[in-house]
C-alpha positions in Angstrom: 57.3 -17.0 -14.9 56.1 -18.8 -17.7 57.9 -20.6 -20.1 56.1 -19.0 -23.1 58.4 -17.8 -26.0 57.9 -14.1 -26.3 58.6 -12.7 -30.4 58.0 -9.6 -32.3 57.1 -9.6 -35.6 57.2 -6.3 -37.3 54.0 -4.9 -39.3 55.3 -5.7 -42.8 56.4 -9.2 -42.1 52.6 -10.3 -41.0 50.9 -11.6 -44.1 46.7 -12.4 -44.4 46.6 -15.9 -42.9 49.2 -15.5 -40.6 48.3 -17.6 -37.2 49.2 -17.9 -33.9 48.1 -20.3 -30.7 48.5 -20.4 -26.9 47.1 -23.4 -24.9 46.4 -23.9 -21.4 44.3 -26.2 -18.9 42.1 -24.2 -16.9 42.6 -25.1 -13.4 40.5 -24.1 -10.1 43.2 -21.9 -9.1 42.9 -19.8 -12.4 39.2 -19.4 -11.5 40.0 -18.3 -7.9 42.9 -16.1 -9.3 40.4 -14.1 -11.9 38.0 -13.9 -9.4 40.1 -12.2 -6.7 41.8 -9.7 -10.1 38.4 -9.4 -11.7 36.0 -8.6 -8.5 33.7 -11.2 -10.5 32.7 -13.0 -7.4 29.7 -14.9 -9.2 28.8 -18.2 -7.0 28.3 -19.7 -10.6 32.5 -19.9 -10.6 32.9 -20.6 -7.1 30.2 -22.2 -5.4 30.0 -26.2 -6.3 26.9 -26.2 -4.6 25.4 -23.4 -6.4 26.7 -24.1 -9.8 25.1 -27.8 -9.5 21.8 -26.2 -9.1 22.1 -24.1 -12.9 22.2 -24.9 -16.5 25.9 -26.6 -16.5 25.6 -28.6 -13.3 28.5 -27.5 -12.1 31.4 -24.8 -11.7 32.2 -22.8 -14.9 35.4 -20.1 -15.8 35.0 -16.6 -16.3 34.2 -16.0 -20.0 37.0 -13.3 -20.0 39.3 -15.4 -18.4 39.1 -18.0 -22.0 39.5 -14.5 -23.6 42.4 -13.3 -22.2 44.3 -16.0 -23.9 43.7 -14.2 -27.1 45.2 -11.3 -25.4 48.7 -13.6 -24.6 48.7 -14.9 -28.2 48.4 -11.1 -29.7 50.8 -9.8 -27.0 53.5 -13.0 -27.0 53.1 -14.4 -30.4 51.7 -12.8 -33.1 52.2 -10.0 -33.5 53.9 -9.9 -30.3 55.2 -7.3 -27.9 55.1 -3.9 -28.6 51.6 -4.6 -30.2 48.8 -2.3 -29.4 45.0 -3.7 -28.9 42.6 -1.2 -30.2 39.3 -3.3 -30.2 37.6 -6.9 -29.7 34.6 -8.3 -30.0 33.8 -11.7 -28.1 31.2 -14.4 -28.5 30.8 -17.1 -25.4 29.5 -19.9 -27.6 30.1 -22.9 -24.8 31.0 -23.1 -21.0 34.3 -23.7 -20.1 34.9 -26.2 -17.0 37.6 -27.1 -14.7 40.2 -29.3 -16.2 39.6 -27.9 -20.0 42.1 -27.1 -22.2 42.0 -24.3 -23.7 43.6 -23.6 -26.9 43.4 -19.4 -28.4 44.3 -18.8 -32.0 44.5 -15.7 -33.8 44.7 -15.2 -37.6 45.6 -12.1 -39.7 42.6 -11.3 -42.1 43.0 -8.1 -42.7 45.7 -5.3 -43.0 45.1 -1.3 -43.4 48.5 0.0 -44.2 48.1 3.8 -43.9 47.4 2.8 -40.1 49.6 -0.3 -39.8 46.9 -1.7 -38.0 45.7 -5.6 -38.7 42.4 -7.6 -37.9 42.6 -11.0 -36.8 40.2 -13.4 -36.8 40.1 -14.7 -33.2 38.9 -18.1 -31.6 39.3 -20.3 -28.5 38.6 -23.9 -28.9 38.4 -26.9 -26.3 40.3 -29.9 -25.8 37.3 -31.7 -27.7 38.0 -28.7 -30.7 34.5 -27.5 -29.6 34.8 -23.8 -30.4 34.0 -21.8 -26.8 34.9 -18.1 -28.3 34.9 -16.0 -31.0 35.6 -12.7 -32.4 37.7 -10.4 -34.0 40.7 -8.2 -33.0 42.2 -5.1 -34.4 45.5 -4.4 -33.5 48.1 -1.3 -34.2 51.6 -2.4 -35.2 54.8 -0.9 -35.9 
C-alpha cells in the first residue's frame, strides 16, 4: 500500500484554480507491471535491443501509464474519492524513460453547477519540468 494521503473535497469547496499533484519515478518494474495489466506488449517498452534501434534510442513507458497519474491525483487528491471521471483528453508531447520522475497536476478551470461536474486542466511534467502530457478532465462531484 502506498503511502499517499487519500482526501475528499466536496463540490462546493473546489474553487477555479484549485490544484493538485502526484509524483513518482518511473521504474522498469512499472513498465513490466502495465504491460502485463494493459496487454500492451510493444518491444518499444520492453525490448532494449529493439528500442535502441527507433527514434528514442532506447526503452520508453507506456503513454497511459504517465496518464494514469492524473487519474491518482483526481481520485486521491483533488477532488478525491468518491469522484466520478466522465471524460479526458490526452496529448503525448515527449517520451518518458526509465528512471524519470514524473510529476501529474490537475487544476480546476471550470465548474457547471447544475451538474456539479468540474474541468480541470490536466498536465504531467518531467523531472527536467519538460511537459510529457496534456489534457483536460471532466469530473462529476458531489
Amino acid at each position: 500500500m502506498s503511502n499517499i494521503k487519500i482526501i475528499e473535497k466536496m463540490y462546493d469547496e473546489i474553487k477555479i484554480g484549485d490544484e493538485a499533484s502526484i509524483s513518482k519515478v518511473i521504474t522498469d518494474e512499472d513498465i513490466v507491471k502495465f504491460s502485463e495489466v494493459s496487454l500492451d506488449k510493444n518491444p518499444l517498452h520492453l525490448d532494449d535491443e529493439f528500442a535502441e534501434k527507433t527514434i528514442f534510442g532506447k526503452r520508453i513507458a507506456h503513454g497511459f501509464l504517465g496518464a494514469s497519474l492524473i487519474s491518482a491525483v483526481l481520485g486521491t487528491k483533488l477532488p478525491g474519492i468518491n469522484t466520478i471521471y466522465m471524460s479526458q483528453s490526452l496529448k503525448f508531447l515527449a517520451p518518458v524513460f526509465i528512471g524519470d520522475e514524473l510529476t501529474a497536476t490537475v487544476k480546476a478551470s471550470k465548474k457547471r453547477d447544475d451538474k456539479n461536474m468540474i474541468t480541470f486542466e490536466t498536465t504531467v511534467v518531467n523531472q527536467d519540468d519538460k511537459k510529457v502530457i496534456s489534457g483536460e478532465a471532466i469530473v462529476k462531484k458531489d
